[in-house]
C-alpha positions in Angstrom: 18.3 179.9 137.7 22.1 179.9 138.7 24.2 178.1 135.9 26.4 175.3 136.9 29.2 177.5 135.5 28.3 180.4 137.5 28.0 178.0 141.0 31.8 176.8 139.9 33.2 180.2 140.5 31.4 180.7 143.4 33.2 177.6 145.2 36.3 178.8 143.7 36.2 182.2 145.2 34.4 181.0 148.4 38.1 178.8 148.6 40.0 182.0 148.5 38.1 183.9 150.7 38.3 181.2 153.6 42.1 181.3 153.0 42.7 184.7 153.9 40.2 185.8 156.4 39.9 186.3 160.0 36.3 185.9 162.3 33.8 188.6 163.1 34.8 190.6 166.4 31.9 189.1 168.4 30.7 190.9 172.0 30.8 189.4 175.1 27.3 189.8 175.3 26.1 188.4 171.9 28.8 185.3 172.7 26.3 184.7 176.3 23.7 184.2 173.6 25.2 182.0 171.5 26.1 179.9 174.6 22.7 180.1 175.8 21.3 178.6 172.3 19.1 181.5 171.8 21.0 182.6 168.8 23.1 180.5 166.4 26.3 180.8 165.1 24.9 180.5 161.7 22.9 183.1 161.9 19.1 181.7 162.8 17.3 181.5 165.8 18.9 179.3 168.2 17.1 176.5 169.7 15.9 178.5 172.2 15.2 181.8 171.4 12.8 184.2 172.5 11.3 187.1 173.0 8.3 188.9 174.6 5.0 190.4 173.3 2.8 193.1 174.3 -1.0 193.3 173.1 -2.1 197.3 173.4 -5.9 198.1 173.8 -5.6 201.9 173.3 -8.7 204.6 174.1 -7.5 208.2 172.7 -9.2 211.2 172.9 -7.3 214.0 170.6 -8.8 217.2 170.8 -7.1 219.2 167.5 -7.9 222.8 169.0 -5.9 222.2 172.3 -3.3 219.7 171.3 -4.5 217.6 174.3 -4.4 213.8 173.9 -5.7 211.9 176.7 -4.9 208.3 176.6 -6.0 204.8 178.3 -3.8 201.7 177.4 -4.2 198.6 178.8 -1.3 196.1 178.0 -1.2 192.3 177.9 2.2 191.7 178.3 4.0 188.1 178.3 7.2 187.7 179.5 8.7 184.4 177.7 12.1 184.8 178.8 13.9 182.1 181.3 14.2 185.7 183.8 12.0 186.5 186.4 11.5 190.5 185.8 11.6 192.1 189.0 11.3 196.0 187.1 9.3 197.0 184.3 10.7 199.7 182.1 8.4 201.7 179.7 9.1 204.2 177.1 7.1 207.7 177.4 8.7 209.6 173.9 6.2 212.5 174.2 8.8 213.4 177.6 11.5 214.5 174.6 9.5 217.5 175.0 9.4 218.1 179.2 11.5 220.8 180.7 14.9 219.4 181.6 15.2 216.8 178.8 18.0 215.0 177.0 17.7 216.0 174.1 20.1 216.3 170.8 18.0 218.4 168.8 16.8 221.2 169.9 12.8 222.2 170.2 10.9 225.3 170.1 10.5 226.7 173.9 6.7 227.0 172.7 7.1 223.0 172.6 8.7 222.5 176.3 6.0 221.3 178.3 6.0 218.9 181.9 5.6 215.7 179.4 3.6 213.2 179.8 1.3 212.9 182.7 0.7 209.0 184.5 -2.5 209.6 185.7 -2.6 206.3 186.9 -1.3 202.9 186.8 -1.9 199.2 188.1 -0.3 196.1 187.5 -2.3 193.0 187.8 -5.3 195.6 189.5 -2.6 197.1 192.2 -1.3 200.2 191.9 2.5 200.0 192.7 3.9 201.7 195.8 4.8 205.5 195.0 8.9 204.7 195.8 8.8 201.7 193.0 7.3 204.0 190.0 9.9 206.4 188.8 10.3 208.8 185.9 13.7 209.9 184.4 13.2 211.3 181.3 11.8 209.1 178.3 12.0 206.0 180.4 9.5 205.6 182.9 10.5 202.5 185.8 8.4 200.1 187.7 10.0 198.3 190.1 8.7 195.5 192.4 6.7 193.9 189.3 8.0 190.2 189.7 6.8 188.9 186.5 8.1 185.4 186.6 8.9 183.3 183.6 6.1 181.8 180.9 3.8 184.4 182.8 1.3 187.4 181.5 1.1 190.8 183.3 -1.8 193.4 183.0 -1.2 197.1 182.7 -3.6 199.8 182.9 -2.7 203.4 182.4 -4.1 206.4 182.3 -2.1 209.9 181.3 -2.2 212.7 179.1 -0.3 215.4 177.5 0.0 218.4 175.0 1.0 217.6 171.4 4.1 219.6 170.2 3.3 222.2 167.5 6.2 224.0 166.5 9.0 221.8 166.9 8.2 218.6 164.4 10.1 215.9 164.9 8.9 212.9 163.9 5.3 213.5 165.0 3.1 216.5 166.0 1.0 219.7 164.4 1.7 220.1 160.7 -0.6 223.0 160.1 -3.8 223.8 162.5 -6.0 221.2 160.4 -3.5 218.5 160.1 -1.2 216.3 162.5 0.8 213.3 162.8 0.5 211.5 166.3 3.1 209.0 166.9 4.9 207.5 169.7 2.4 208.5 171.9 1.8 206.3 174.2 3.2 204.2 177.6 4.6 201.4 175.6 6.6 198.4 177.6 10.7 198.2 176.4 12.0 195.5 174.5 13.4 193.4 177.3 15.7 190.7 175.3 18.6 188.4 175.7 21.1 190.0 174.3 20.9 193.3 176.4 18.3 192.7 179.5 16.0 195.8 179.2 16.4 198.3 176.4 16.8 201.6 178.4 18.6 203.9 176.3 16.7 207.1 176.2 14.9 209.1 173.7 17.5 212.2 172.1 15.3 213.1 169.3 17.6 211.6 166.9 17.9 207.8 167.0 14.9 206.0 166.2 13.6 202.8 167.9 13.2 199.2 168.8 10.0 198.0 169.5 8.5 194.1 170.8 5.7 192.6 168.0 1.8 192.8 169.6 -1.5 193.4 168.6 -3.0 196.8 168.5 -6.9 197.6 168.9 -7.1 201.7 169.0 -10.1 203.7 169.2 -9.3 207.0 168.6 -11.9 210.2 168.9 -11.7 213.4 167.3 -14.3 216.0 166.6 -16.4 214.9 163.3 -14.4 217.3 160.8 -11.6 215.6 161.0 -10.6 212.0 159.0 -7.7 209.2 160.7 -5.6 207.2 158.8 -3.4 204.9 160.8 -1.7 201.5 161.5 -4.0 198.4 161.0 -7.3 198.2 159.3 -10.2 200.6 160.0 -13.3 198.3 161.4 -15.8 200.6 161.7 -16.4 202.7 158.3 -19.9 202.6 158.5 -20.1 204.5 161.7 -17.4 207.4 161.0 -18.1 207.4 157.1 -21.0 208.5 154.9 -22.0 205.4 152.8 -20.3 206.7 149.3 -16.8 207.3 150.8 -17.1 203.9 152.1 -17.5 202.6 148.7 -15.3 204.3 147.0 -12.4 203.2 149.8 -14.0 199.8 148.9 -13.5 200.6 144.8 -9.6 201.4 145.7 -9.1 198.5 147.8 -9.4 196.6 144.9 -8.7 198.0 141.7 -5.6 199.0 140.2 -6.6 202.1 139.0 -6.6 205.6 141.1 -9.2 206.2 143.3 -10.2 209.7 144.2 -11.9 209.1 147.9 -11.8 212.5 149.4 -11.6 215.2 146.9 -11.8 219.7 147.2 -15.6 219.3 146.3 -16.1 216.9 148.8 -14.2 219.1 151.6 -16.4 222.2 150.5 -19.4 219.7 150.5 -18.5 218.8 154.1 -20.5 215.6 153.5 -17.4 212.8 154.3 -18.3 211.8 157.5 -20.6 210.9 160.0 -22.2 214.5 162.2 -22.3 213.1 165.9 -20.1 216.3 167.5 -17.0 213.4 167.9 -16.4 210.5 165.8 -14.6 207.1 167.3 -12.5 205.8 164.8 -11.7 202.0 165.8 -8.2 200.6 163.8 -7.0 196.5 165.0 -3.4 195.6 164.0 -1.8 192.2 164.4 1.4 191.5 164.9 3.2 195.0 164.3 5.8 196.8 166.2 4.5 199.8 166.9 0.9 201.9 166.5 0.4 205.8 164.7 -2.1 207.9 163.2 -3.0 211.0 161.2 -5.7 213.5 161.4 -6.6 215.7 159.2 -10.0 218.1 158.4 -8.6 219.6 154.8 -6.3 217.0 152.9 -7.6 215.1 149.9 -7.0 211.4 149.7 -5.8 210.1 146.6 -5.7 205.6 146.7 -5.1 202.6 144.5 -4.6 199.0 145.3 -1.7 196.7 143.7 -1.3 192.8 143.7 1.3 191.6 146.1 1.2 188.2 146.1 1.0 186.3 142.9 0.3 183.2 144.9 -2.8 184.3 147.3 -3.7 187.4 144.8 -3.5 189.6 147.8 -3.9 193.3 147.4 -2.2 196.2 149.3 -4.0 199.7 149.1 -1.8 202.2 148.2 -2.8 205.8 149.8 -1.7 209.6 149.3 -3.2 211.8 151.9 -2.6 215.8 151.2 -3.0 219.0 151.0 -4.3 220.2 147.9 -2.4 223.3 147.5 0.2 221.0 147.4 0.4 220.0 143.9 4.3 218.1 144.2 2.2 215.7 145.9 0.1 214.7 143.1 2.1 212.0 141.4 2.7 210.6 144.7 -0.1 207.5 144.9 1.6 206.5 141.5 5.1 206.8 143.1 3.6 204.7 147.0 1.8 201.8 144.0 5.2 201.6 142.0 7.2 201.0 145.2 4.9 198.5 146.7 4.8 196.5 143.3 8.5 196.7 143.0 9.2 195.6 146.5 7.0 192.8 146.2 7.9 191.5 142.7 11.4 193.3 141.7 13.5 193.7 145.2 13.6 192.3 147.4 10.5 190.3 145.5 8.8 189.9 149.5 4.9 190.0 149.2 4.3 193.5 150.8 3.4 192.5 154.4 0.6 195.0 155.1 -3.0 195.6 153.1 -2.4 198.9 153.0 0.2 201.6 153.1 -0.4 205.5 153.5 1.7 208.4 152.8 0.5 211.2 154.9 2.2 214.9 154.0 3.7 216.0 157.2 6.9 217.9 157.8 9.4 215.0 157.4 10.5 212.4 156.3 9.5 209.0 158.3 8.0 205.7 158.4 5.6 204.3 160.7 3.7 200.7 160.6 1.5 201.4 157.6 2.1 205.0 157.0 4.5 207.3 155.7 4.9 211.2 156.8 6.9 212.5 154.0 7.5 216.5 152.8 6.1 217.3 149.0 9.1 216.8 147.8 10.3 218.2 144.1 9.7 214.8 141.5 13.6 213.1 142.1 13.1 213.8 145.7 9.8 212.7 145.8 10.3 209.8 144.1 13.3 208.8 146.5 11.7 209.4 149.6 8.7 207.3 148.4 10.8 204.6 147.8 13.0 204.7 150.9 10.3 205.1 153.7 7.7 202.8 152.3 10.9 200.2 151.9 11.1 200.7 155.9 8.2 198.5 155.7 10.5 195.5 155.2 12.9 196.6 157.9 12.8 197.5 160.8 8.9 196.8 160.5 8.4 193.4 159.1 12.1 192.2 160.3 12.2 193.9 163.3 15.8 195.3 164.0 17.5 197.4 166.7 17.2 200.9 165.3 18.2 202.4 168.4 21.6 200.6 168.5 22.2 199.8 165.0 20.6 201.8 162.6 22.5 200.8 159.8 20.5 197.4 159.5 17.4 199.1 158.2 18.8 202.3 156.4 21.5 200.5 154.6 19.0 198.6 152.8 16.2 201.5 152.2 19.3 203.5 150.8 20.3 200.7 148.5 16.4 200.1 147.3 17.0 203.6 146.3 19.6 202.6 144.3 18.4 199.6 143.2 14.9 201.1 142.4 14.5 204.4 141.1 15.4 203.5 137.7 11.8 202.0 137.0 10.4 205.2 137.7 9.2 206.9 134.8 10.6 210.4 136.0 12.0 213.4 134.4 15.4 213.9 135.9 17.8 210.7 136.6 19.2 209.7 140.3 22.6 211.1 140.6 23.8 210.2 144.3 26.1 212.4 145.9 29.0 210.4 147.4 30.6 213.2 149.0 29.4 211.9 152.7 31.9 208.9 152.8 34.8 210.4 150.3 34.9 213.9 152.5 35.0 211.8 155.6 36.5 208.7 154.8 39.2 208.3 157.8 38.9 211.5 159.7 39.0 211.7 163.4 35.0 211.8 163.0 34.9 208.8 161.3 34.1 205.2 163.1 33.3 201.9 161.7 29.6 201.0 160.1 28.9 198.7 163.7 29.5 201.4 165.8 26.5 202.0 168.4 24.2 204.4 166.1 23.6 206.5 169.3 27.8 207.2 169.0 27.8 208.1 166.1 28.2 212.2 165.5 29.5 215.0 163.4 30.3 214.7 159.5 30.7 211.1 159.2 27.4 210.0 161.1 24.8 209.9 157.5 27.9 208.3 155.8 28.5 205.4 158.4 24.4 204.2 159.2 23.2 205.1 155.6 25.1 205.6 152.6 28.5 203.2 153.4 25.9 200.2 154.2 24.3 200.6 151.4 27.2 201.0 149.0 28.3 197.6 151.0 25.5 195.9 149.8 25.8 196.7 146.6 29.0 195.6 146.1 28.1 192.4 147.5 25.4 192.4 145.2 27.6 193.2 142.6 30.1 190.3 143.2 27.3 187.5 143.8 25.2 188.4 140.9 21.3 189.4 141.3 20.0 185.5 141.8 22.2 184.3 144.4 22.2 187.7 146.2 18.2 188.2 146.6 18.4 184.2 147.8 20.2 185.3 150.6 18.8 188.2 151.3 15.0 186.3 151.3 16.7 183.7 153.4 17.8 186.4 156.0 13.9 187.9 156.1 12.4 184.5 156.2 14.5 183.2 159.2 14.0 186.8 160.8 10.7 187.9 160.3 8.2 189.2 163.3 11.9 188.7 165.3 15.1 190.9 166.1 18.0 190.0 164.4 21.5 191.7 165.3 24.2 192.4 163.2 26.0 189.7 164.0 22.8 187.4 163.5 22.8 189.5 159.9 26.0 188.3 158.4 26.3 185.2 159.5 22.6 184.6 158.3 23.9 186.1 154.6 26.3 183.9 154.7 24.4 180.7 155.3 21.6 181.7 152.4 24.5 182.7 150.0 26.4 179.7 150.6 29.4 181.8 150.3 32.0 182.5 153.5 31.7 186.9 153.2 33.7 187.6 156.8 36.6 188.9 154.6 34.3 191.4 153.1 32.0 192.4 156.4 34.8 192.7 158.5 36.7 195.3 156.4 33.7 197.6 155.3 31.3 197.0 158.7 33.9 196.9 161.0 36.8 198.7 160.5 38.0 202.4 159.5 39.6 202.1 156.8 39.9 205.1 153.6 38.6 203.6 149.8 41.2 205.1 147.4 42.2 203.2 144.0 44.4 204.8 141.6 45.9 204.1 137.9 49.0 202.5 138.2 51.1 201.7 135.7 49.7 201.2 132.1 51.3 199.5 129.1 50.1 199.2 125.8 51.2 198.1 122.6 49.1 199.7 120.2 45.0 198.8 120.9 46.7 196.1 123.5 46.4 197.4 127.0 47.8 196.1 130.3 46.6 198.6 133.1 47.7 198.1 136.8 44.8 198.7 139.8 46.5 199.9 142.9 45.1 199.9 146.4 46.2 202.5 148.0 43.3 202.8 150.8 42.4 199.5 152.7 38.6 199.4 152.0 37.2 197.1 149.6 35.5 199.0 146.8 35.0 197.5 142.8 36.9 198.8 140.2 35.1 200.0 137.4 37.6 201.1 134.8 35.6 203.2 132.0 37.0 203.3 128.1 36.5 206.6 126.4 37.6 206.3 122.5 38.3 208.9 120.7 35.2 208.8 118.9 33.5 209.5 122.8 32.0 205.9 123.1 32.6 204.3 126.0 33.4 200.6 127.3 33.5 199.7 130.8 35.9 196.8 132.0 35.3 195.7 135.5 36.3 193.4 138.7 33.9 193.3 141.8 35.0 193.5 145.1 36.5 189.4 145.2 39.7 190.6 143.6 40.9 191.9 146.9 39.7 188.7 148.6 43.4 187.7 149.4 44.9 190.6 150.8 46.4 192.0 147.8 47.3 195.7 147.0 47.1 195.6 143.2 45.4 194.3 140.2 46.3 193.6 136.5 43.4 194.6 133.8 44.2 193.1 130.1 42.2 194.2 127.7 42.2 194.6 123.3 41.1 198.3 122.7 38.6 198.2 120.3 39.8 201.4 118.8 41.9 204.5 119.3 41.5 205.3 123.4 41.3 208.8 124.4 41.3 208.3 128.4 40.7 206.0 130.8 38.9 206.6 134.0 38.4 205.0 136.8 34.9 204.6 139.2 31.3 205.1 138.5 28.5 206.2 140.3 28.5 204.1 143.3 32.4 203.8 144.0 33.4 205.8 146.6 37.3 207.0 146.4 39.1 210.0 148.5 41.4 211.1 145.8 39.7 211.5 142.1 42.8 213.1 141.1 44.9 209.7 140.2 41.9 207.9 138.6 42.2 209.4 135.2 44.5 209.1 132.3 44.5 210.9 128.9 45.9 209.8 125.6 
């Protein structure tokens, strides 16, 4: 509960802040929406938002020994925008690999291939004429669809292509037993009202934005080889011998580990079903995208944690590996902790999925329902656990524009890392290296946090989309306390979930759940350049009776933390959160009674970020 005290100086500050602040810089685009009423100004839905779905049925043949994956997708798609679409533009990712691509990391030669190949395609039963189908790079055109508003359009294609091997980014061969196959198939663009069609192509290195549908996938692979993937597996009985069927049962519901595929069992070669290929059938509702793995030598490790104390539902918590790999033992502890912590600690959201895999493959990413993380040392690990299965919150469950604005979901998986890793009963503690926003803090390199994600380059590009959101957060977080701060933040997910909120849709929404005006703050940290740099100013004392003067020399808005050290090497920490710049003002005045001799003062911890250390430190 929030004491009536604590709700007093809330209003008091929220006066102050309203005094002295200026509106969000909104787009001319994202001011069309709010004209239209499809967004509101205060942050939810407007009246008449929307937004189109696309149901997948997906038939996949993946033949491990070739690479090959031949695909047929047929798509449901309804278009419930107030536009009649006269194109169709879908995404083909697997072309960041065809000769002649965009790309801004480089592959492999080995890995260059001619993409993806449409074998066919119909819309509505007609194949389109050969002038209206066009192919430029990851985006893939089809023109002359007239699909008018309220109405459903069928899609049926057919293509194929060669998995990448050497060159992993983000999916492909791990080793010549084990691969991660995502993004690989014709999927329809978001087509929404704040941009029309979303056709920024595939580089390699921004990540993605994706409409809600239902998934049905049935995948074959020779009978060696196991799939773990987005949505529930409906067919164990047919691709699983009868004790590995129980035992995935025992996992599902018990909190204690599971061993479902161990080394004897692999040696055994007794796991699943002998029929030359196995069809592996996996249904998904309302997700944003579809992956899987396959593998004919990891070990699966699972557990199952309670989510919801409400509905006692149960997530199962899995670690698929290789068993050489011994870093990634402790992991199924590590995926269980971060689940129960999500759903009861931070952001305290019932975890939205009944089950969550971490897959080792030769990155670090997230997927619907899976994780592809490296075996990591035990900090690492335990870091990376945290951050990708957090992605399951956003952009997956509040479905974001990580193409455009990537800050919106890594902000918040960096600050869960923050936030999280110390209930983790590990060996070595977090220590966060702030060097990305303190080396790079007002270079030429450096651009505000709502810059386009896809212009963001060169030293200051981790800083701006991960580490500087997050560190925003917590200082918000800081200032409102942990109560009213999770209210708005569970406000923001309820009004958002299954939909795609914008930045601007973001703030104002925080805003609304906090009850608490935060432009002041949003517009200096999101969207503005500005350098963090506090100092020491002046300090007076008379005896243990200190009066010690905060300067702003930078313009952002960072805490001060201002650390006692006695001469006996205890320490005391005095502190004002990020409201005492709410009005503009370049300095502070700290008063405090020593409670013995002082030996230095210093100012910042962990999480403040400052470009000059050197004035931030006094000694007696």
């Amino acid at each position: 509960m929030i004491s009536i005290k604590y709700l007093t100086i809330i209003l008091i500050l929220t006066s102050h802040f309203c005094f002295s602040q200026a509106s969000l810089p909104i787009p001319t685009n994202f001011k069309a929406a709010y004209e239209r009423d499809t967004r509101d100004k205060a942050g939810i839905p407007g009246k008449n938002y929307w937004q189109n779905a696309a149901d997948y049925h997906l038939k996949i043949k993946f033949n491990p020994a070739t690479r090959l994956l031949q695909g047929r997708v047929s798509i449901d798609y309804s278009n419930n925008s107030p536009d009649t679409l006269h194109q169709v533009v879908f995404k083909l990712f697997p072309n960041l690999y065809q000769a002649g691509a965009i790309r801004k990391i480089p592959v492999s030669p080995e890995d260059v291939s001619q993409g993806v190949k449409i074998q066919s395609i119909q819309i509505n039963n007609q194949s389109p004429a050969p002038e209206n189908f066009r192919i430029r790079g990851t985006n893939m055109t089809v023109r002359d669809a007239y699909i008018l508003p309220g109405q459903k359009a069928q899609f049926e294609i057919t293509y194929a292509y060669e998995l990448n091997k050497n060159s992993f980014i983000r999916t492909g061969q791990v080793d010549s037993g084990a691969f991660v196959i995502a993004y690989f198939f014709p999927r329809i663009a978001v087509y929404d009202d704040i941009d029309g069609w979303d056709d920024y192509p595939y580089t390699g290195r921004e990540e993605f934005y994706n409409d809600y549908g239902d998934f049905r996938a049935e995948i074959t692979v020779p009978d060696n080889y196991q799939i773990w993937a987005t949505g529930d597996l409906k067919n164990p009985d047919s691709v699983y011998e009868p004790e590995f069927v129980q035992r995935i049962h025992k996992a599902s519901v018990n909190d204690e580990i599971t061993d479902i595929i161990t080394t004897s069992d692999l040696q055994k070669g007794n796991i699943t079903q002998k029929h030359g290929w196995n069809t592996w059938i996996f249904e998904a509702e309302n997700v944003s995208d579809f992956a899987f793995t396959a593998s004919n030598h990891y070990i699966w490790k699972a557990s199952s944690v309670a989510v919801d104390t409400v509905s006692k539902r149960r997530t199962r918590v899995d670690a698929v590996f290789n068993p050489d790999h011994v870093a990634y033992l402790p992991v199924v502890n590590y995926a269980r902790t971060s689940v129960s912590l999500i759903s009861h600690q931070f952001p305290g959201v019932p975890f939205p999925y009944a089950h969550i895999t971490v897959f080792e493959g030769l990155d670090a990413m997230e997927y619907p329902m899976l994780v592809n993380n490296l075996p990591f040392e035990e900090s690492d690990a335990v870091m990376f656990t945290i951050h990708e299965i957090f992605h399951s919150i956003f952009p997956f469950y509040v479905g974001s524009n990580e193409t455009k604005y990537s800050f919106m979901d890594e902000g918040w998986a960096t600050l869960t890392e923050f936030l999280l890793y110390p209930f983790f009963d590990v060996a070595y503690p977090l220590e966060y290296d702030m060097s990305d926003v303190n080396n790079t803090a007002g270079m030429d390199q450096d651009i505000p946090i709502i810059t386009l994600t896809p212009q963001l380059y060169g030293k200051a590009r981790y800083a701006n989309k991960d580490l500087k959101p997050a560190l925003g957060f917590l200082y918000v977080k800081e200032m409102l306390g942990d109560n009213l701060f999770n209210t708005a933040l569970k406000f923001y997910i309820d009004q958002w979930k299954g939909k795609h909120p914008t930045p601007y849709d973001f703030f104002n929404c925080f805003n609304k759940g906090a009850g608490v005006d935060l432009n002041w703050f949003w517009k200096n940290w999101f969207f503005e350049k500005n350098v963090p740099d506090l100092a020491i100013g002046e300090v007076k004392h008379n005896r243990l009776s200190y009066t010690v003067v905060i300067k702003k020399i930078g313009d952002a808005i960072v805490p001060v933390h201002l650390t006692i050290i006695y001469k006996d090497e205890t320490q005391e920490v005095i502190q004002k959160d990020i409201s005492c710049w709410a009005k503009g003002n370049t300095s502070i005045q700290l008063e405090f009674n020593a409670k013995k001799p002082v030996k230095k003062l210093v100012l910042g911890l962990d999480y403040d970020v400052d470009v000059n250390l050197e004035n931030n430190m006094i000694s007696y």
